[in-house]
N, CA, C and O of each residue as an XYZ file, in Angstrom:
688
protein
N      14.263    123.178   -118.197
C      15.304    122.672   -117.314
C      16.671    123.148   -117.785
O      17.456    123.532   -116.918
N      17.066    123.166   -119.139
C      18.335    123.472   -119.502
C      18.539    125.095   -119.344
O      19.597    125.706   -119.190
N      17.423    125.519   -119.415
C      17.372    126.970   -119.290
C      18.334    127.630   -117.624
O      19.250    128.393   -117.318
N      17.108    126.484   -116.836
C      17.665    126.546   -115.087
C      19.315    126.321   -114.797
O      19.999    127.019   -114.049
N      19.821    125.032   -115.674
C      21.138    124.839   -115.328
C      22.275    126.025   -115.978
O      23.479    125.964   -115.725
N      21.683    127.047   -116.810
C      22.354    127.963   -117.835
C      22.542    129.220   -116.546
O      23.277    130.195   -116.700
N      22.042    129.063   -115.773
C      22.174    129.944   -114.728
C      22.936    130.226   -113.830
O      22.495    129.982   -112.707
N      23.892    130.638   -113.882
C      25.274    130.330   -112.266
C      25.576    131.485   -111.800
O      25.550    132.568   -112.386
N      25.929    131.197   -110.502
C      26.296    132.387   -109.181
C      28.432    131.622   -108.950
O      28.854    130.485   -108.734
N      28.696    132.115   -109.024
C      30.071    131.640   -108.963
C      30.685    131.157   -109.603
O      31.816    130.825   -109.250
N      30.138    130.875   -110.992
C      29.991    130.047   -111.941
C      29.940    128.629   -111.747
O      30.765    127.809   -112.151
N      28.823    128.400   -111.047
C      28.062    126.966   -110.410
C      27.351    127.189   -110.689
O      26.968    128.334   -110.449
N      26.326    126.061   -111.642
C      24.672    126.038   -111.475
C      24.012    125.333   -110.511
O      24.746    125.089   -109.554
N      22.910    124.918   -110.406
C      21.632    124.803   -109.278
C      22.360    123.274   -108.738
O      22.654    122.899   -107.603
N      22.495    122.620   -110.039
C      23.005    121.079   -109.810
C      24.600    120.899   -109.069
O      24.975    120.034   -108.278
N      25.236    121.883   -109.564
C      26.878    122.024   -108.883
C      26.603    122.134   -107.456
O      27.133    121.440   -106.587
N      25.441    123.370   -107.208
C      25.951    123.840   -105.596
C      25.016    122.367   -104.996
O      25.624    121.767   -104.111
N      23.586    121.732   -105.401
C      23.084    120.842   -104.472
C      24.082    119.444   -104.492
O      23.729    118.530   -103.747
N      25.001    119.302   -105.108
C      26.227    118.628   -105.484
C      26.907    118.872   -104.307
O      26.964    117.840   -103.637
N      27.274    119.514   -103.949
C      28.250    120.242   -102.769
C      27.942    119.429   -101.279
O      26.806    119.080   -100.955
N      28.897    119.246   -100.623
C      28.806    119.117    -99.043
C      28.463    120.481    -98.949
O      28.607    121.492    -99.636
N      27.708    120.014    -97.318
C      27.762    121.210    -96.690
C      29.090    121.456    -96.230
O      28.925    122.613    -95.841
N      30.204    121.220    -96.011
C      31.258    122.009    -96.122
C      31.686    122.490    -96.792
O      32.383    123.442    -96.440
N      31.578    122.201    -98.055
C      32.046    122.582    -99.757
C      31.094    123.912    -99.518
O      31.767    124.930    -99.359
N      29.656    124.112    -99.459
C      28.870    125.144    -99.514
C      29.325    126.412    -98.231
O      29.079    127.616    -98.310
N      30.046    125.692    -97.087
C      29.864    127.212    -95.936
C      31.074    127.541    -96.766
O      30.887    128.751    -96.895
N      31.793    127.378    -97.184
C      33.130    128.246    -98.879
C      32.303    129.003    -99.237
O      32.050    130.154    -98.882
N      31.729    128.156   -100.178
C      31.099    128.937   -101.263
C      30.184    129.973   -100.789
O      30.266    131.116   -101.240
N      29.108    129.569    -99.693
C      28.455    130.997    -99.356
C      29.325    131.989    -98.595
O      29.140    133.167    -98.901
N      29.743    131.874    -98.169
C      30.889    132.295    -97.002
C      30.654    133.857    -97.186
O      31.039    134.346    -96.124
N      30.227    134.838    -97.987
C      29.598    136.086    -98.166
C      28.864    136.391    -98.384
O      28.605    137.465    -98.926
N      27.600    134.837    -97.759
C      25.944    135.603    -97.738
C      25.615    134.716    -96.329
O      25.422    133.500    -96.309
N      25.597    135.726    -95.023
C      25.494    135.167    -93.907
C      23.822    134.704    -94.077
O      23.538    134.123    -93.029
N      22.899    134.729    -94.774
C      21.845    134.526    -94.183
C      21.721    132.562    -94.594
O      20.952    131.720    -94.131
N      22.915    132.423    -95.696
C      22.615    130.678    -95.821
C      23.841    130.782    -95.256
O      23.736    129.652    -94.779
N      25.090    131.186    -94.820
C      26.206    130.471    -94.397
C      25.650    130.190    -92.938
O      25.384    129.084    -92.466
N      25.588    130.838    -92.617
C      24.468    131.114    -90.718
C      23.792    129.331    -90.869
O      24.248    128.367    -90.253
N      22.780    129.305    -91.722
C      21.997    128.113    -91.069
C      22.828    126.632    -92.118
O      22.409    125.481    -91.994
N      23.921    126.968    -93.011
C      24.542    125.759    -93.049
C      25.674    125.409    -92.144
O      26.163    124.286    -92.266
N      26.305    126.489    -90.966
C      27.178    126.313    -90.270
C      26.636    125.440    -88.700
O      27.321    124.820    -87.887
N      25.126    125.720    -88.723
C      24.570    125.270    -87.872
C      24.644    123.346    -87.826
O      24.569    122.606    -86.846
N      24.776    123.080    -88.962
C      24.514    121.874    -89.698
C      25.639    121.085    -90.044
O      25.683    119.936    -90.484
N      26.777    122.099    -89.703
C      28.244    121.527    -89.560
C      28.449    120.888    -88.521
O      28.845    119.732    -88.375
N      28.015    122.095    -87.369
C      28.091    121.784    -85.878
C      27.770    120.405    -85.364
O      28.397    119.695    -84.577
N      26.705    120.214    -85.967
C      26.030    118.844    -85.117
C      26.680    117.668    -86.146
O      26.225    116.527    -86.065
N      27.635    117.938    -87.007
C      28.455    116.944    -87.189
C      28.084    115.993    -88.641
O      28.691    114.973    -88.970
N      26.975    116.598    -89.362
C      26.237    116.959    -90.942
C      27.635    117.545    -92.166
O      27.616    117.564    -93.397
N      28.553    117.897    -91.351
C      29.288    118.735    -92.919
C      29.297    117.674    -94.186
O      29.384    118.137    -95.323
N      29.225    116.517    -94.020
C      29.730    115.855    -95.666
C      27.894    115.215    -95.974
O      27.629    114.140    -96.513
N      27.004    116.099    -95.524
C      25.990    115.695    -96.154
C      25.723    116.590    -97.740
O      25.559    117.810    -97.756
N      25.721    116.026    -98.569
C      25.277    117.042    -99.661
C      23.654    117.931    -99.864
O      22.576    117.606    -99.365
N      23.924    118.993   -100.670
C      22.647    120.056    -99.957
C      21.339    119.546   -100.723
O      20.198    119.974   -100.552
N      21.759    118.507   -101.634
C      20.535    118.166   -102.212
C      20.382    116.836   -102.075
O      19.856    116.182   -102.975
N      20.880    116.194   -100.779
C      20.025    115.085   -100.472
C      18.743    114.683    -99.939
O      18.244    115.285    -98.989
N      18.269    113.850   -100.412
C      16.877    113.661    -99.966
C      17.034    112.997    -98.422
O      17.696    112.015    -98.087
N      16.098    113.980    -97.512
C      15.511    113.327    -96.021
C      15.398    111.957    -96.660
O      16.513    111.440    -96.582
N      14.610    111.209    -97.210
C      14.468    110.143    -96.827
C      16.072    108.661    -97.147
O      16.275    107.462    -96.956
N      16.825    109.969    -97.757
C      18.089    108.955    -97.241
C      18.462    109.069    -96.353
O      19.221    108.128    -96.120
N      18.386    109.982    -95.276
C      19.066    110.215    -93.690
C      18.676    109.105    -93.059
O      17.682    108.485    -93.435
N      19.463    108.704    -91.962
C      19.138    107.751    -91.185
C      18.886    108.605    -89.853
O      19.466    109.679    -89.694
N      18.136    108.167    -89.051
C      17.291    108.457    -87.972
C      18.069    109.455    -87.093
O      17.582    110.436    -86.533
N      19.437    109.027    -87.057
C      20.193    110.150    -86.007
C      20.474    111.240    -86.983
O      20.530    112.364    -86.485
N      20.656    111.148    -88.230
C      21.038    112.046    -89.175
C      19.875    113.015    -88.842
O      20.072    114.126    -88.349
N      18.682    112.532    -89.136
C      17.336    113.540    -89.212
C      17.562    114.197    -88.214
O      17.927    115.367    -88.331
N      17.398    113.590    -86.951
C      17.336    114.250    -85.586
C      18.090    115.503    -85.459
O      17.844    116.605    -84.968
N      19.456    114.781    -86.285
C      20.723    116.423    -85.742
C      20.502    117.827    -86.948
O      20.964    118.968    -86.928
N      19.467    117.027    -88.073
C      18.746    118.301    -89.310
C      18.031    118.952    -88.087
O      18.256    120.153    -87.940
N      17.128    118.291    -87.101
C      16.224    118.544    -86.613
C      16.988    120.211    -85.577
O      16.754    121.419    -85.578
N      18.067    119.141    -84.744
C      18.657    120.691    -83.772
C      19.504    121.330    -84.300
O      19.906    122.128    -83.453
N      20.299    121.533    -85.684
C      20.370    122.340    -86.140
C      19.419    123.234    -86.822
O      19.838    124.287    -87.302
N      18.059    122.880    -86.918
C      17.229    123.785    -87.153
C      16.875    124.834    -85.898
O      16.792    126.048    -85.715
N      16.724    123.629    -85.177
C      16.714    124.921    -84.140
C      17.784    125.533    -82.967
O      17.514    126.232    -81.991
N      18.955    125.068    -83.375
C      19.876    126.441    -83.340
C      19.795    127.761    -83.831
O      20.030    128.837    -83.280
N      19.442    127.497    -84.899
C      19.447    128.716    -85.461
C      18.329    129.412    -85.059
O      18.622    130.603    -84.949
N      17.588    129.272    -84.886
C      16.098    129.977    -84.149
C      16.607    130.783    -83.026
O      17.457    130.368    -82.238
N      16.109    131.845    -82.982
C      17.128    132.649    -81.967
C      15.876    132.443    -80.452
O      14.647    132.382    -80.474
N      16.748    132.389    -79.396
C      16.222    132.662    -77.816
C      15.386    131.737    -77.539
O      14.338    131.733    -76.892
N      16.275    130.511    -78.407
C      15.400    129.145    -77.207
C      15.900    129.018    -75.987
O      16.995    129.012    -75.425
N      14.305    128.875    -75.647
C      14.614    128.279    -73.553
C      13.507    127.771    -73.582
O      12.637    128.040    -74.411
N      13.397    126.796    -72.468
C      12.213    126.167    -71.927
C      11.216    125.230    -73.177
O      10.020    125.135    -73.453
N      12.367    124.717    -73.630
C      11.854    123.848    -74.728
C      12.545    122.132    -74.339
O      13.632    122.009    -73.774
N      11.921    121.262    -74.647
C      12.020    119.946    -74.427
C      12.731    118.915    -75.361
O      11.987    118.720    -76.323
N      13.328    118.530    -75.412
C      13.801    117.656    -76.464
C      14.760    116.794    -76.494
O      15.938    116.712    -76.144
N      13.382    115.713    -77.369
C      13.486    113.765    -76.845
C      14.392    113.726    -78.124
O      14.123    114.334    -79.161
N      15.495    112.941    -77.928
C      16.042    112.197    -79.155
C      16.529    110.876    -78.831
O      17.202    110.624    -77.833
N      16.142    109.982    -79.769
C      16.211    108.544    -79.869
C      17.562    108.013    -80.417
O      17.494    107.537    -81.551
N      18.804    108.009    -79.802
C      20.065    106.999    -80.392
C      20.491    108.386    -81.508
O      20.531    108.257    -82.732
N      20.793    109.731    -80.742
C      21.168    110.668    -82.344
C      22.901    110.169    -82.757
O      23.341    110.294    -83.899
N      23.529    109.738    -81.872
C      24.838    109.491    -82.346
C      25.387    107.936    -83.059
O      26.578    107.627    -83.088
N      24.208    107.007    -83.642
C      24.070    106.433    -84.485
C      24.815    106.592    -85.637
O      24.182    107.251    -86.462
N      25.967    106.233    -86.044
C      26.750    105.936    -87.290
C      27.975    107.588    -87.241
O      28.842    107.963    -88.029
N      27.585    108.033    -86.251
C      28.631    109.342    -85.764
C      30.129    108.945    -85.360
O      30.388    108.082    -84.521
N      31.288    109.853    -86.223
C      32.310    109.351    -85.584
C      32.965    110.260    -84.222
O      32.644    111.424    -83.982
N      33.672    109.675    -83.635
C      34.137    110.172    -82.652
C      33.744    111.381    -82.187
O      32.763    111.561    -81.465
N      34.708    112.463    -82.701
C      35.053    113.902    -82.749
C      33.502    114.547    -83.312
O      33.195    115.726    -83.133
N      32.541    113.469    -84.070
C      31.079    114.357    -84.163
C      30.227    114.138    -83.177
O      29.123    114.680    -83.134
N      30.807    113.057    -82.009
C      30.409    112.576    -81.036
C      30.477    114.043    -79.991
O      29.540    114.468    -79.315
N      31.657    114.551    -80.081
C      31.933    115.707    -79.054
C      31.221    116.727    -79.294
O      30.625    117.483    -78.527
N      31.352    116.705    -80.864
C      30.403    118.213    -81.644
C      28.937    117.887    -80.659
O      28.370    118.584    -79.819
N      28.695    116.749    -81.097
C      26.883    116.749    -80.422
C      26.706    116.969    -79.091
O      25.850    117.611    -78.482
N      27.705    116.298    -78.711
C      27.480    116.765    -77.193
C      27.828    118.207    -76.334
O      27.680    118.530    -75.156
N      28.352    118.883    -77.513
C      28.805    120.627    -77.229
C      27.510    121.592    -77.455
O      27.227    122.658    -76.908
N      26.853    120.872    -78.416
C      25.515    121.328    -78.935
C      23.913    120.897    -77.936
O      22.855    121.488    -77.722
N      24.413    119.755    -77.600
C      23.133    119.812    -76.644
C      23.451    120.582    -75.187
O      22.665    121.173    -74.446
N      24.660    120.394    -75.071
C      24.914    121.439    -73.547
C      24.403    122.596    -74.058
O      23.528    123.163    -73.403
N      24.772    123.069    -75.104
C      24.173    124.623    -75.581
C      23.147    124.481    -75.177
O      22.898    124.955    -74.068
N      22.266    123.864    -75.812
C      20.576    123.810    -75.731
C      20.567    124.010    -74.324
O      20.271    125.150    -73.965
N      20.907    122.887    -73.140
C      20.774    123.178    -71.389
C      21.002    124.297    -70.979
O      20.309    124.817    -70.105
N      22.426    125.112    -71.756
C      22.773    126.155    -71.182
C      21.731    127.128    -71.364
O      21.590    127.920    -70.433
N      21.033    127.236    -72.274
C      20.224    127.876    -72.927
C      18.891    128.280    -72.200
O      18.279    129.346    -72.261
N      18.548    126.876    -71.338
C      17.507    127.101    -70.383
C      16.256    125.495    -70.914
O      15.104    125.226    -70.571
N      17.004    124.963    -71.623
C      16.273    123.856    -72.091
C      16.423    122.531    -71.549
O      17.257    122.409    -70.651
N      15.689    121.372    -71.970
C      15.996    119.920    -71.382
C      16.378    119.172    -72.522
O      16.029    119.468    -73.664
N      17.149    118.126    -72.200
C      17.593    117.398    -73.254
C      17.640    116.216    -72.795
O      18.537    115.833    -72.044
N      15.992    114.988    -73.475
C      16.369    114.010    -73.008
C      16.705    112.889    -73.852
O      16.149    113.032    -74.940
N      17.430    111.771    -73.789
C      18.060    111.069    -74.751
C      17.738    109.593    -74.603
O      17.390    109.150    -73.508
N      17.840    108.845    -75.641
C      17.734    107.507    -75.453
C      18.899    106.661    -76.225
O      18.719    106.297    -77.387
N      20.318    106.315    -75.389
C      21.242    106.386    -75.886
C      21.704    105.417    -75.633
O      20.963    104.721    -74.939
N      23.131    104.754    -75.992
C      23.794    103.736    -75.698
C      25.350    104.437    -75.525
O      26.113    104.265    -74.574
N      25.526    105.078    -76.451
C      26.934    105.578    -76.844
C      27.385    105.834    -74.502
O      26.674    105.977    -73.508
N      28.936    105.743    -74.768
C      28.765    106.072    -73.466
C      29.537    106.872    -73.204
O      29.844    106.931    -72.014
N      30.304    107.991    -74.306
C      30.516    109.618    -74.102
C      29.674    110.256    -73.464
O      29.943    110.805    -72.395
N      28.102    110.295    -74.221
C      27.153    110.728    -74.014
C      26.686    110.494    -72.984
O      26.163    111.444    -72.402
N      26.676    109.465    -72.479
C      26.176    108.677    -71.098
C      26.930    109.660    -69.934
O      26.547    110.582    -69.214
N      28.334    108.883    -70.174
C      29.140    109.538    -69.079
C      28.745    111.396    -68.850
O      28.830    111.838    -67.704
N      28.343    112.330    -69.978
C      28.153    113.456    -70.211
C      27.164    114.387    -69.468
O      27.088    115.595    -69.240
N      26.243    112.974    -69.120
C      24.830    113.657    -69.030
C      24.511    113.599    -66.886
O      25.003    112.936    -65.973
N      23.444    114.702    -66.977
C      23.469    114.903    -65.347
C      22.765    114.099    -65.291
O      23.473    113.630    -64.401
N      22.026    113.436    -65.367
C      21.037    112.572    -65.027
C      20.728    111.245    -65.812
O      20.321    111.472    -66.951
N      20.836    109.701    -65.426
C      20.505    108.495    -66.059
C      19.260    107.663    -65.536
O      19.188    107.162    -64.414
N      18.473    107.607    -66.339
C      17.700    106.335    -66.270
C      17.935    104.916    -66.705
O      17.721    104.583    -67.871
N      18.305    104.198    -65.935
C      18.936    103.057    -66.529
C      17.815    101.810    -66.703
O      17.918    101.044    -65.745
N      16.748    101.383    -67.681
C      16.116    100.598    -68.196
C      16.661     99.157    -68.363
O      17.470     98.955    -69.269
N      16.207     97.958    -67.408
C      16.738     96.951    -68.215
C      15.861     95.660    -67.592
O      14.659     95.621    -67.854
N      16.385     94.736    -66.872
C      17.881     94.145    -66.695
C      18.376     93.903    -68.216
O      19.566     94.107    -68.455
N      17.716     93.575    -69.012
C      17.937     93.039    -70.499
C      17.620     93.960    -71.487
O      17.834     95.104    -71.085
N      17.117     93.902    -72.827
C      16.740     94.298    -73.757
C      15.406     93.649    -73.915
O      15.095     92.589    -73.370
N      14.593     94.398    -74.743
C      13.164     93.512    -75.187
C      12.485     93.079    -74.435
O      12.436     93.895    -73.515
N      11.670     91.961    -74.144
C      10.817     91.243    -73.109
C      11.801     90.775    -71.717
O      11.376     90.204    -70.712
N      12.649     91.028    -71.878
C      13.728     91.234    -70.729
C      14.039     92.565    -69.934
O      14.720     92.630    -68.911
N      13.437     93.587    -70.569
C      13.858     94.755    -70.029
C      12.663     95.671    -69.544
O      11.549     95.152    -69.487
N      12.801     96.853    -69.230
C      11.326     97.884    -68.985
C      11.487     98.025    -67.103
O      10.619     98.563    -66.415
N      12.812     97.399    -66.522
C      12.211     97.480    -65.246
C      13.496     98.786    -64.929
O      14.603     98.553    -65.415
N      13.300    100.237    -64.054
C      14.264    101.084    -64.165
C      14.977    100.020    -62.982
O      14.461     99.493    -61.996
N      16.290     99.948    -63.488
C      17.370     99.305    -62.932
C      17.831    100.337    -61.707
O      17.520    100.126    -60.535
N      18.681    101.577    -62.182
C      19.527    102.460    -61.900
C      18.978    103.356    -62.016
O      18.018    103.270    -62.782
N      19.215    104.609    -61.407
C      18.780    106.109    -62.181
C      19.855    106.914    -60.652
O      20.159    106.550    -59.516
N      20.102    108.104    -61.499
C      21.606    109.009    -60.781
C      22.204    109.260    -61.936
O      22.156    108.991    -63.136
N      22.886    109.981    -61.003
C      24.598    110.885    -61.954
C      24.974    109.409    -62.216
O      24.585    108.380    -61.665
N      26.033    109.662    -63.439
C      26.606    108.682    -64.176
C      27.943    108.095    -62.884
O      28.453    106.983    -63.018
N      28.145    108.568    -62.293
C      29.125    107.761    -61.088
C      27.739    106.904    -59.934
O      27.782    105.794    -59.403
N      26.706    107.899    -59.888
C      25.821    107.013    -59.359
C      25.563    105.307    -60.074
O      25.622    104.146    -59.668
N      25.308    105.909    -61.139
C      24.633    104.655    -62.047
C      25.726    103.422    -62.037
O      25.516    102.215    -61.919
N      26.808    104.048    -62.182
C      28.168    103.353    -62.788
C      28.624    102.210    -61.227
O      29.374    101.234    -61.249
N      27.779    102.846    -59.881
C      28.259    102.264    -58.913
C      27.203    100.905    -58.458
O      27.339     99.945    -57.700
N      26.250    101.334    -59.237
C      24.923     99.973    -59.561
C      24.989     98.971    -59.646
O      25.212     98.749    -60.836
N      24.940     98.055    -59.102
C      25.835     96.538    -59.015
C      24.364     95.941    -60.014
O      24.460     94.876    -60.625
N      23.603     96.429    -60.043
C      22.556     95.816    -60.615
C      22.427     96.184    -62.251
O      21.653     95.614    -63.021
N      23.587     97.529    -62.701
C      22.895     97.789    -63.848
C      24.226     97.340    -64.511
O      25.356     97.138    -64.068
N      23.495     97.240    -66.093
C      24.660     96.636    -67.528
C      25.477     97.705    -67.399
O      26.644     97.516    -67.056
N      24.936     99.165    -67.685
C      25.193    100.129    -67.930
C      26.392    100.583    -67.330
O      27.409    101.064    -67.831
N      26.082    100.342    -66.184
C      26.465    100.966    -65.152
C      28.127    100.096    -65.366
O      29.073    100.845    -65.612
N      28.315     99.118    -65.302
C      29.409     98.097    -65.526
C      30.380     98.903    -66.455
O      31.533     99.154    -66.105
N      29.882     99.276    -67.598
C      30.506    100.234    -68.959
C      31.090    101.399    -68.607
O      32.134    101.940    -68.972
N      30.108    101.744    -67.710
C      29.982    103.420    -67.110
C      31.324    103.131    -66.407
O      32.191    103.908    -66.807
N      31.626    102.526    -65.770
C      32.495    102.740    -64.788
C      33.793    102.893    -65.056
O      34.526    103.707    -64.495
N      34.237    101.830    -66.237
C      35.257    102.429    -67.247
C      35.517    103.343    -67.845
O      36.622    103.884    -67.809
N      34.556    103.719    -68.528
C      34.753    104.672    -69.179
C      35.274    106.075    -68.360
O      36.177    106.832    -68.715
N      34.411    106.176    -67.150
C      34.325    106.960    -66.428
C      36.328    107.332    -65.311
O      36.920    108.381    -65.056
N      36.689    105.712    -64.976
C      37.600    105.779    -65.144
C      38.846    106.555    -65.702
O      39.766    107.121    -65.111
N      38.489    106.343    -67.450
C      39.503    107.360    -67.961
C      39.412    108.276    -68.224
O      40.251    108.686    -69.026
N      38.327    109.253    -67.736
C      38.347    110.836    -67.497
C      39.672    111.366    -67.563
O      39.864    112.571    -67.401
C-alpha cells in the first residue's frame, strides 16, 4: 500500500485525486480527454462536488440515477432508448435543477423518452406530457386524476398538482 501512495501524476497520489470533487478533477485532468470527457458528463447532471472515491452506496437515490445518465451521455448515438427515473431531483439545488432538465431534453432531442416520477414543479412545468396520480397519496391515491400538457393539467379542477402547476406556470 505505501508503495501505491509513493506514486503521483501531478504530484497527487491515488488517495489525493479520489479525494478530489469532481470539479477539483475536470482541472486536474483537463489534458486527458478520455477521463475529462466522462467526468464532465457528471458535472452536467449537477454531481460536481461528489468526490471520485465515493462509495455508490452513499448516494442517495436521485444521486445514483443522475451517475446513471451521465453514464449514458457519454455513450455515443443514443436514440430510441427509454428512461424511468424515480424523484432524480431529490436534495438538488436550484440551478442543478436546470442542469437536469437541459440534460434530459438532450436525451428527447436525441430521439429518446424520458419518463419521470416527480414532484419538483420546474420539472413538471418542463415536461410535454403529465400523468397526474392521486386524489391523495398512499391508500388515497392510484386513481389518474389529470393527464395533458402542464397548462392542461394545471387547468384540472380535480388535480393537487394541477393547483401548484398553475402558479408556477404563471411566472413563466
Amino acid at each position: 500500500m505505501k508503495e501505491t501512495l509513493e506514486v503521483k501524476y501531478k504530484k497527487k497520489n491515488i488517495y489525493d485525486v479520489l479525494a478530489m470533487t469532481v470539479e477539483e478533477a475536470l482541472e486536474f485532468w483537463n489534458d486527458i480527454p478520455a477521463i475529462h470527457d466522462r467526468l464532465k458528463t457528471l458535472g452536467e447532471v449537477g454531481l460536481g462536488y461528489l468526490t471520485l472515491g465515493q462509495s455508490a452506496t452513499t448516494l442517495s437515490g436521485g444521486e445514483a440515477q443522475r451517475v446513471k445518465i451521465s453514464a449514458e451521455l457519454y455513450r455515443p448515438h443514443l436514440q430510441k432508448t427509454i428512461y424511468l427515473l424515480d424523484e432524480p431531483t431529490v436534495g438538488l439545488h436550484y440551478e442543478d435543477v436546470q442542469k437536469l432538465i437541459d440534460i434530459l431534453n438532450r436525451l428527447v432531442v436525441a430521439g429518446n423518452s424520458v419518463v419521470l416520477i416527480e414532484h419538483n414543479m420546474d420539472i413538471i412545468k418542463s415536461s410535454d406530457y403529465l400523468l397526474d396520480f392521486g386524489p391523495e397519496g398512499g391508500i388515497g391515491g392510484g386513481t389518474l386524476v389529470a393527464k395533458g400538457t402542464p397548462e392542461e393539467v394545471a387547468n384540472n379542477k380535480h388535480s393537487h398538482t394541477g393547483k401548484y402547476l398553475k402558479r408556477v406556470l404563471k411566472g413563466r
